[in-house]
PAMI-75985 format. One line per 8 residues: number of its first residue (from 0); their letters; for each residue y, z, x of N, C-alpha, C. Coordinates in steps of 0.001 Angstrom, whole numbers, plus 524288, in hexadecimal, padded with zeros to 5 digits. Example, Ala and Ser with C-alpha at 12.3 -4.5 7.8 and 13.67 -1.06 7.14 Angstrom:
0	as	7E9C6:81E78:83386:7EE6C:81E78:8300C:7F31C:81E78:83390 ~ 7F736:81BA8:83232:7FBDC:81BE4:83566:8001E:81EBE:83264;
//
This chain:
0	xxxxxxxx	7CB3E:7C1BA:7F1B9:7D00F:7BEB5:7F1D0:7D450:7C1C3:7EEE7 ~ 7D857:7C498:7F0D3:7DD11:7C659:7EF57:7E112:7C356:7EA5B ~ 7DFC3:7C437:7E62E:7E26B:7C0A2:7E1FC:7E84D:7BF6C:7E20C ~ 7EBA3:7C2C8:7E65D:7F06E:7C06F:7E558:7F2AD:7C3D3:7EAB2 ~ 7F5EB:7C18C:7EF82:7F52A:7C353:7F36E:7FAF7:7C77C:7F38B ~ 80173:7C444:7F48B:8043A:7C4B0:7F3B6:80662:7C5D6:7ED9F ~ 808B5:7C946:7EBF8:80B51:7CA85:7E61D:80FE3:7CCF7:7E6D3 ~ 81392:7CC58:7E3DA:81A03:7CE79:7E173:81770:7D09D:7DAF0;
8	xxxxxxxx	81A23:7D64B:7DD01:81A99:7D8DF:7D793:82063:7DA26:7D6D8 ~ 822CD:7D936:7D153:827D1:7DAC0:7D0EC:827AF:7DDD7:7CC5E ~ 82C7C:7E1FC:7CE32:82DF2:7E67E:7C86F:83282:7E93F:7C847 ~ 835EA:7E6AC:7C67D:83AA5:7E7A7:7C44F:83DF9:7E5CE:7CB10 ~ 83E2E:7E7FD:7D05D:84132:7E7D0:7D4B0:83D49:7E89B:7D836 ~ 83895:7EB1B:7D621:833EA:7EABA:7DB07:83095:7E7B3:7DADF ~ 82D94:7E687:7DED0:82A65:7E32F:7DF59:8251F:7E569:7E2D6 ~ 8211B:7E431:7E372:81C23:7E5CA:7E694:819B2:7E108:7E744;
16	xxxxxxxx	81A76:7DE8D:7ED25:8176C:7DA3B:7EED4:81239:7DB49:7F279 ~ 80EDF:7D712:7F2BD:80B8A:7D826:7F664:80AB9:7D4D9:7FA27 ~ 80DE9:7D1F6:7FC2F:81032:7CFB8:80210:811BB:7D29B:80585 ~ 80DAA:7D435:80851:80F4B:7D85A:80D6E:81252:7D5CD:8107E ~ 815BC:7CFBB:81144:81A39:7CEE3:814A6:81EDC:7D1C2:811E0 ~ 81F2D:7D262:80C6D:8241F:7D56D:80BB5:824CB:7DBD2:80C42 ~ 81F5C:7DE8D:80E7F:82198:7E294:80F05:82438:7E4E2:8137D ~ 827E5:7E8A9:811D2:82A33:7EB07:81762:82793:7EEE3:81BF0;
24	xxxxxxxx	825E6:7EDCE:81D7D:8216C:7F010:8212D:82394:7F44C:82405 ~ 82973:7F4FC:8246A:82C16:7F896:827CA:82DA4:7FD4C:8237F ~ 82E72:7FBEB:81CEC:82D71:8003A:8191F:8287A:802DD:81824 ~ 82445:7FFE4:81822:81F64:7FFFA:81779:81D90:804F4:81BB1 ~ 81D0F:803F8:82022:81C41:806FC:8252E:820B7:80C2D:825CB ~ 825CD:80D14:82326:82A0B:8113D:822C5:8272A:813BB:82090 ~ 82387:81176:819D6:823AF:815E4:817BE:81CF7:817BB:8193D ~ 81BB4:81438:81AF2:81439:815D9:81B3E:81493:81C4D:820CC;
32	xxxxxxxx	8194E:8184B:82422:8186A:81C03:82944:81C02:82184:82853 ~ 81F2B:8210E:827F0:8227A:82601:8242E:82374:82821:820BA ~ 821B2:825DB:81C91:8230C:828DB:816F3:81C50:82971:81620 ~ 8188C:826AA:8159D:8126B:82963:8136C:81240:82C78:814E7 ~ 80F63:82F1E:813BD:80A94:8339F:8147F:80784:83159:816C2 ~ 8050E:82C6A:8162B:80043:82A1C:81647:8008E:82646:81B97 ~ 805A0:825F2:81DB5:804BD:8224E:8217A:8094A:8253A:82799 ~ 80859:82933:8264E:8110B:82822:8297C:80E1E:827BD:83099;
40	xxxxxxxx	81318:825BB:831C8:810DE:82402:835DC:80F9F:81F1E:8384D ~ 80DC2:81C99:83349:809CF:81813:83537:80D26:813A6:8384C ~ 80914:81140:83B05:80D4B:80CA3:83DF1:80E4D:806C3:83C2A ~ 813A7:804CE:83D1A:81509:8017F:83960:81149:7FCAC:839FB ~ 80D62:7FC25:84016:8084A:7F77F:83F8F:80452:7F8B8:839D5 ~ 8032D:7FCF9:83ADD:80004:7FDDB:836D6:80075:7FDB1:83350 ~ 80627:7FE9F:83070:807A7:7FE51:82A69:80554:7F6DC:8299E ~ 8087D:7F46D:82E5A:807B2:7EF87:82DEF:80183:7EC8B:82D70;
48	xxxxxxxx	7FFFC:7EF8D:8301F:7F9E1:7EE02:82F57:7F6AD:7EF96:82BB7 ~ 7F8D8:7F339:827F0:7F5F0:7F56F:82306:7F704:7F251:81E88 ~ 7FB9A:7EF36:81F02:7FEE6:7EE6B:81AF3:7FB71:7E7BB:81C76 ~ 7FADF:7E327:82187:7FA46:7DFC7:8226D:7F282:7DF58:82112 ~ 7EFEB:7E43B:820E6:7EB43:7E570:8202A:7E9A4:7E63F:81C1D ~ 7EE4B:7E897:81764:7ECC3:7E906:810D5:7EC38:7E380:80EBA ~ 7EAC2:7E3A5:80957:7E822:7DF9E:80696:7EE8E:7DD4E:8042D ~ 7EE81:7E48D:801AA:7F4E1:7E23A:7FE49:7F7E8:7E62C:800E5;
56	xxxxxxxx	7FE0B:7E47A:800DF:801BC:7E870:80326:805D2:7E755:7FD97 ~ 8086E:7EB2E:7FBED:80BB9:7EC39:7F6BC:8104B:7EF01:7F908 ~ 81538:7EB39:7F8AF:8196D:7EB8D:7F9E2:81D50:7EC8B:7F3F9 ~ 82144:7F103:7F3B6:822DA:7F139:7EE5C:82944:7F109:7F1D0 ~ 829D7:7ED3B:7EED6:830CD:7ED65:7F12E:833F9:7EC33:7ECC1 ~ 83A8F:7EF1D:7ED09:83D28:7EDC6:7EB98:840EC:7E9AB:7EB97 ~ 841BD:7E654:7E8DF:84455:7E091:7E847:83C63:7DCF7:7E99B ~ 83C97:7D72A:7E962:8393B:7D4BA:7E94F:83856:7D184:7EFB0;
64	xxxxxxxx	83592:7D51E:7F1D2:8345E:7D361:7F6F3:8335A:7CDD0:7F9EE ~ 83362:7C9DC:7F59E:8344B:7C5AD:7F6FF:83867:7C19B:7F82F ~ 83C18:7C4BD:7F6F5:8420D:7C363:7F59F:84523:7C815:7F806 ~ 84ACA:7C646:7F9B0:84EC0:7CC32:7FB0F:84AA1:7CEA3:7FEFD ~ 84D2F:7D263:7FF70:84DF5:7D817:802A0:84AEF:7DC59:7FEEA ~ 8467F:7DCC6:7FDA9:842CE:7E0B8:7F882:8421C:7E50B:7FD0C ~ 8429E:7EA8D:7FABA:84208:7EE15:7FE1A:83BAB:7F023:7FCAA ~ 837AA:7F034:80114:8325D:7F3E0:8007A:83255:7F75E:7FF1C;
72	xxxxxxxx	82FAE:7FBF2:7FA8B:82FF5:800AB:7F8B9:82B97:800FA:7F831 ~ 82544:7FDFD:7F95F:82317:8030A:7F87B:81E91:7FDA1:7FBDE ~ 817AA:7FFA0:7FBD4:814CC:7FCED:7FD68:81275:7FE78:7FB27 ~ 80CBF:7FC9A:7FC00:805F3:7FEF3:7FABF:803A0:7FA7A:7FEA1 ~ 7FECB:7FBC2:80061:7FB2A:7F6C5:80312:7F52B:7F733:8005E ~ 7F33D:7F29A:800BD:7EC36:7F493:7FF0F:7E852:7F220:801BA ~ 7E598:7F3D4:803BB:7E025:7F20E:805B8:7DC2B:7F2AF:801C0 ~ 7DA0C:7EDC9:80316:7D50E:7ECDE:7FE9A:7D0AD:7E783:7FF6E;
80	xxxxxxxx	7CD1B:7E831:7FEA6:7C8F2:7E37C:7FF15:7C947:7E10A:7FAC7 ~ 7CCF8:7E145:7F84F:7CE2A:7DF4B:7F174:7C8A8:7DF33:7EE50 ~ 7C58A:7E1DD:7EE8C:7C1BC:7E138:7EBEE:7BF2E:7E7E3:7EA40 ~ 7BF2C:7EAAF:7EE0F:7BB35:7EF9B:7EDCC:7C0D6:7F375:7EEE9 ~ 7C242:7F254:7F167:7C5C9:7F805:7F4F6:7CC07:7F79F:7F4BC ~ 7CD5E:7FA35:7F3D0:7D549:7F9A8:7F52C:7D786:7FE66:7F766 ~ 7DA3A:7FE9B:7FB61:7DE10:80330:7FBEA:7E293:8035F:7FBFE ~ 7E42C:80605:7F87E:7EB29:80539:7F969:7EDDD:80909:7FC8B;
88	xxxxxxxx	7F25E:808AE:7FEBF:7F362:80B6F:80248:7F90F:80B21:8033D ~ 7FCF5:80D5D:8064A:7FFE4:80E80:80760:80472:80C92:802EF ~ 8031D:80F2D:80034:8091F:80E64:7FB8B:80CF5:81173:7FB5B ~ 811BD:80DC3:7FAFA:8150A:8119D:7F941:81A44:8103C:7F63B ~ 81E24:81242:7F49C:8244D:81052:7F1F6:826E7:812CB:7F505 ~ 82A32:8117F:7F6BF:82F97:814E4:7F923:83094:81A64:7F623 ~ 83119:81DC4:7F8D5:8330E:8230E:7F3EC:836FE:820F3:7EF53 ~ 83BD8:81DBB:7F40B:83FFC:81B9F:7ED98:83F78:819A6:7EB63;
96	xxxxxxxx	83A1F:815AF:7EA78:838BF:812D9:7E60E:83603:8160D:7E316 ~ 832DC:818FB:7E4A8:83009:81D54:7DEC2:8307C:81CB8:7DC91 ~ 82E2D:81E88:7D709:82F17:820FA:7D328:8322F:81AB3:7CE97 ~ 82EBD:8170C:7D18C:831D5:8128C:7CE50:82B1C:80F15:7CC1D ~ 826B2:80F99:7CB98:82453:80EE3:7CC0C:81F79:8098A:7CF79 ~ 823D8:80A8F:7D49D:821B6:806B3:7D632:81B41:806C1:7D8C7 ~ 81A3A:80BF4:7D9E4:814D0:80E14:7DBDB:81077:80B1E:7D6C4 ~ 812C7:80B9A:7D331:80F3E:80A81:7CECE:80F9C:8064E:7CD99;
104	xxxxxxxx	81206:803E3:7CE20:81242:7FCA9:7CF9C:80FBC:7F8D8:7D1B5 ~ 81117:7FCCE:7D792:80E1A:7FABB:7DC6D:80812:7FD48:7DB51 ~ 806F8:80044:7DA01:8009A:80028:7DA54:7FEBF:7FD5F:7D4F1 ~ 80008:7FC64:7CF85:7FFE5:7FA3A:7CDD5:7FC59:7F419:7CF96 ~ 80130:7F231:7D1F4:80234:7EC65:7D47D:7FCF9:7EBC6:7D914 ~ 7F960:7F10C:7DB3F:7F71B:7F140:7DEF3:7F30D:7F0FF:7DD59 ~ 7F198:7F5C8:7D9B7:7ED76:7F6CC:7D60E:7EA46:7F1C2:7D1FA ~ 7EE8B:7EF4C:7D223:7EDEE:7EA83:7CC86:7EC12:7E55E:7CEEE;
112	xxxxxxxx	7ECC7:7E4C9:7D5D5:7EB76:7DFF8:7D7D2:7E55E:7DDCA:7D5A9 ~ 7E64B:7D96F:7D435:7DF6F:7D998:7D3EB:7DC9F:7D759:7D75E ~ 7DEA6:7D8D4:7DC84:7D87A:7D9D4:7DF2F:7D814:7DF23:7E0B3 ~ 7DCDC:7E37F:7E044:7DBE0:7E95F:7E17A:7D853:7EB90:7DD01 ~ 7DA4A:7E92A:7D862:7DB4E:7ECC8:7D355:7D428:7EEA9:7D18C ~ 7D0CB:7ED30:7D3C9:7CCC4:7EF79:7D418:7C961:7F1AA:7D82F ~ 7CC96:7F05B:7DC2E:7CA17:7F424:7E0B2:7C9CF:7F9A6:7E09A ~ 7C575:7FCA7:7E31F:7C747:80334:7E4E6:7CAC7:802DE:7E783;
120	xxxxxxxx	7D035:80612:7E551:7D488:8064A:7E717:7D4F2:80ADE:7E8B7 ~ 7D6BA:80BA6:7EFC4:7D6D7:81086:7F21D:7DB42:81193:7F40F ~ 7DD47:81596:7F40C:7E299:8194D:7F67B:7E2DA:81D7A:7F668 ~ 7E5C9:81FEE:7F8C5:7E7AB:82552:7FB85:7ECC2:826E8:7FB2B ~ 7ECA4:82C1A:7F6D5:7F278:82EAC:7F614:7F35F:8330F:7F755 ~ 7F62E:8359B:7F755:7F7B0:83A56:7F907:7FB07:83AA3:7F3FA ~ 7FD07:839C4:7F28B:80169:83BFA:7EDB5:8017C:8385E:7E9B5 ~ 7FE1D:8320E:7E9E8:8011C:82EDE:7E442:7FB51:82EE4:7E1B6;
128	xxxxxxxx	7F8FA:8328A:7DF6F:7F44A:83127:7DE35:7F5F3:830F4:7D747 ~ 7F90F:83285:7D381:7FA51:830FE:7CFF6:7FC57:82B5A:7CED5 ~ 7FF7A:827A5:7D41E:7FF5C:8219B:7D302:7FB30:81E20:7D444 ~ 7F847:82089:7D68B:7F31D:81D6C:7D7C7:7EFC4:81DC9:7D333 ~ 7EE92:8224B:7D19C:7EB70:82415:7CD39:7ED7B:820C6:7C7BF ~ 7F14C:81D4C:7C737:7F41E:81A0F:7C3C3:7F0FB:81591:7C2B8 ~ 7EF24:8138F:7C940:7ED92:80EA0:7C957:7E7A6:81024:7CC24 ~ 7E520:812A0:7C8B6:7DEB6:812F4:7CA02:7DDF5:81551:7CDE3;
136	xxxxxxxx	7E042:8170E:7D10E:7DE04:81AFE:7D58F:7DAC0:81F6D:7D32B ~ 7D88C:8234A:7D6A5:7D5D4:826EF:7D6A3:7D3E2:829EC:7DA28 ~ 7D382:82E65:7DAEB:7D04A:83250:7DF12:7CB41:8303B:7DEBC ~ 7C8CB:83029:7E452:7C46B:82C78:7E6B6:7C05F:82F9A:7E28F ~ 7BDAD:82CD7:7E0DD:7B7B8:82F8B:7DECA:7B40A:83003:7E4CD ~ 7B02D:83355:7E314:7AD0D:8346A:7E69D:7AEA8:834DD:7ED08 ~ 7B29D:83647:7EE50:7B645:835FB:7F270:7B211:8381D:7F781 ~ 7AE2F:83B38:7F4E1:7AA03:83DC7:7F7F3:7A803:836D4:7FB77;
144	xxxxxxxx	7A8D2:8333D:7FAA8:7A522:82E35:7FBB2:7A920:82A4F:7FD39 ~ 7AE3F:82BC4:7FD16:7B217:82843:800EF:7B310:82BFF:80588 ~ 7B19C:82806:809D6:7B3AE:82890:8101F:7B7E9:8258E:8101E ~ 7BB37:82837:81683:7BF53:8256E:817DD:7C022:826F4:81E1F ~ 7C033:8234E:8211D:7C120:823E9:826F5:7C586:8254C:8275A ~ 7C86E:82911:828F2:7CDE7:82A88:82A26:7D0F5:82673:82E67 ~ 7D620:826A3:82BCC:7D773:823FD:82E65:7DA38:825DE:834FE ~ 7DA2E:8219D:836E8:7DBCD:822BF:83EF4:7DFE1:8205A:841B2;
152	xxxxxxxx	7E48C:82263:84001:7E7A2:81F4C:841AF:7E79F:81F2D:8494B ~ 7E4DF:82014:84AD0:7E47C:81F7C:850A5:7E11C:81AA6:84FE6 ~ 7DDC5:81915:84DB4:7DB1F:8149A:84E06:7DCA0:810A5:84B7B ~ 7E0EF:811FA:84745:7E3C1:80E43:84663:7E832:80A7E:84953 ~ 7EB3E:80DA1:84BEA:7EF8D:80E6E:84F3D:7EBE5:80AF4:85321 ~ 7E943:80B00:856B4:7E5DD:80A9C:859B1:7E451:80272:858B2 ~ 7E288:80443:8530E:7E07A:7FF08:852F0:7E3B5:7FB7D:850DC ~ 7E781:7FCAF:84EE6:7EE21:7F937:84FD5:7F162:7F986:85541;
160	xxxxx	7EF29:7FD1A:8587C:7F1BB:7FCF3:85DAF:7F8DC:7FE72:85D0D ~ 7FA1E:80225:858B6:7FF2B:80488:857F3:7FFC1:80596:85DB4 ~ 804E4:80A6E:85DAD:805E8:80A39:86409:804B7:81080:8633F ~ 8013A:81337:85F83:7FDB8:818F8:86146:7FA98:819F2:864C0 ~ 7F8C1:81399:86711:7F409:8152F:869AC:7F638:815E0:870E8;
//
């Protein structure tokens, strides 16, 4: 049982909710499909179905998204059986918010849930392995003994019926 479903975090002009009706799905999908490394490309069903398929989705916006016109600046999503396993995944801040510490906020706020906050928590970086390493991450032990099926985006595409096929 998920101890608390929906949450508002506030700090100083930002905020990080976890009501996936307030996020902007058309920022969300700009920056996954064009600006990652990790995703570009991808199609805007699928952003939608990753995001409608996670446990938690983490929206960090400026002004308070429940009220006004709050602009989206950054995300994270997580899959997890809340008990054994978590993955976090597709995070990010706008480049112009940087350097304000909102990365460290938002995982904070992710890290601390208590039904994540003791799971094996898994992710994949290419460059932020000093902010992860903040909040308990680590290089896999025994890495010799984790598998991973690669992923296919033809069978993905395929089994959402995008218009690739």
């Amino acid at each position: 049982m998920v101890t608390e479903h929906v949450k508002l975090f506030n700090r100083d002009e930002y905020y990080i909710s976890t009501d996936k009706k307030l996020l902007d799905v058309e920022l969300i999908h700009n920056f996954l499909g064009k600006e990652s490394y990790w995703l570009k490309g991808v199609k805007k069903e699928l952003v939608i179905a990753s995001i409608e398929n996670s446990i938690f989705c983490y929206g960090v916006y400026e002004g308070d998204p429940t009220t006004g016109s709050p602009k989206q600046i950054g995300f994270a999503r997580v899959v997890s059986d809340l008990v054994r396993f978590s993955w976090l995944g597709d995070v990010f801040i706008l480049p112009e918010y940087r350097g304000r510490g909102l990365s460290k906020w938002l995982m904070s706020i992710i890290t601390e849930h208590p039904n994540l906050k003791g799971t094996s928590f898994h992710l994949a970086t290419r460059d932020a392995h000093s902010l992860y390493a903040q909040y308990g991450f680590k290089p896999l032990e025994w890495v010799e003994n984790s598998m991973a099926r690669p992923l296919d985006w033809h069978a993905i595409n395929e089994g959402y019926k995008t218009d690739d096929n």
